[in-house]
C-alpha positions as CSV (number, residue, x, y, z in Angstrom):
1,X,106.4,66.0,104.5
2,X,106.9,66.9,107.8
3,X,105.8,70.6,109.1
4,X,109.0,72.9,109.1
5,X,110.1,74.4,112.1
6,X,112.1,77.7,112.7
7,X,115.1,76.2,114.1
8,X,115.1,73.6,110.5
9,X,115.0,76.5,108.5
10,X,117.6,78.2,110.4
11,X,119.8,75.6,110.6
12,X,119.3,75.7,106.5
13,X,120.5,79.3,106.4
14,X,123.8,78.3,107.6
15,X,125.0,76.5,104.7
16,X,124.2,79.8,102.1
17,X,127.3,80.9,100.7
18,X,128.6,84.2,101.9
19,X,128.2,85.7,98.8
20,X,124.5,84.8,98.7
21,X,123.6,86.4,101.7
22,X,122.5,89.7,100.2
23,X,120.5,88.0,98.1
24,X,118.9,85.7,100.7
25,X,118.1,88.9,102.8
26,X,116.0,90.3,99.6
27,X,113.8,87.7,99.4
28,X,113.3,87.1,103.0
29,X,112.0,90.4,103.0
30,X,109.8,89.7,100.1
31,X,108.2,87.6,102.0
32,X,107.6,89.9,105.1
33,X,104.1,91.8,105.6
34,X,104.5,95.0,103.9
35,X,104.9,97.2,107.3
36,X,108.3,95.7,108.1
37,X,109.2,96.7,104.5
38,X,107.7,99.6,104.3
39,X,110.3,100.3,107.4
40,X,113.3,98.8,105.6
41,X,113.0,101.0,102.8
42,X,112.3,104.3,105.4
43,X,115.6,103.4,107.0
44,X,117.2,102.4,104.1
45,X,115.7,106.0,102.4
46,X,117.2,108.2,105.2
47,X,120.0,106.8,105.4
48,X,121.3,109.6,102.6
49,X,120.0,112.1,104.5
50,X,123.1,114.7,104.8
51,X,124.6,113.1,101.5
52,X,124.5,116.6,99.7
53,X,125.7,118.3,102.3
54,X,129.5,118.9,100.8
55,X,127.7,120.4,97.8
56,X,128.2,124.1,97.2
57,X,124.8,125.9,97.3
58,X,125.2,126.6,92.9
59,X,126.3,122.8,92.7
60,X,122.8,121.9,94.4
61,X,121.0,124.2,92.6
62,X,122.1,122.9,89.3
63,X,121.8,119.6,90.3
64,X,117.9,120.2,91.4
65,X,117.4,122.0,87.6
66,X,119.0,118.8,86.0
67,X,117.0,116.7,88.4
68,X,113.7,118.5,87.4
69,X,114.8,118.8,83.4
70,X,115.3,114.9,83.4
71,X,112.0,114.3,85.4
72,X,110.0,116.5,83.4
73,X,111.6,115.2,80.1
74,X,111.0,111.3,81.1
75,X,107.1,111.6,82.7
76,X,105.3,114.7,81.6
77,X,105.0,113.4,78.1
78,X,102.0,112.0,76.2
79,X,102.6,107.9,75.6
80,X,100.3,106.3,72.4
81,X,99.7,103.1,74.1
């Protein structure tokens, strides 16, 4: 088998279905050293920064107390393994 090339594998990618391409992007960046993904998800992550901002300050606050009930009910428990 002959070595791939960039431009083979690219001209590969053209012939994805649309509706695949989410899915193709995903594993591509499976496969891409873990500082490009650590990136990804940092850009991806802040992108909701601002996204409580309509909130009312006692709709934020009760969401942070349901937030920290759920957490506290889901990991601070003791597991018999």
């Amino acid at each position: 088998m002959a070595m791939l090339t960039l431009n083979t594998i690219i001209k590969e990618l053209k012939n994805v279905p649309i509706n695949r391409l989410e899915e193709l992007y995903q594993f591509v960046h499976l496969l891409t050293p873990a500082t490009k993904q650590t990136e990804a998800a940092k850009k991806k992550i802040l992108s909701y920064g601002g996204a409580f901002d309509d909130m009312s300050d006692k709709d934020y606050a009760d969401f942070l107390k349901h937030t920290k009930k759920a957490r506290t009910k889901l990991f601070d428990r003791n597991l018999d393994i």
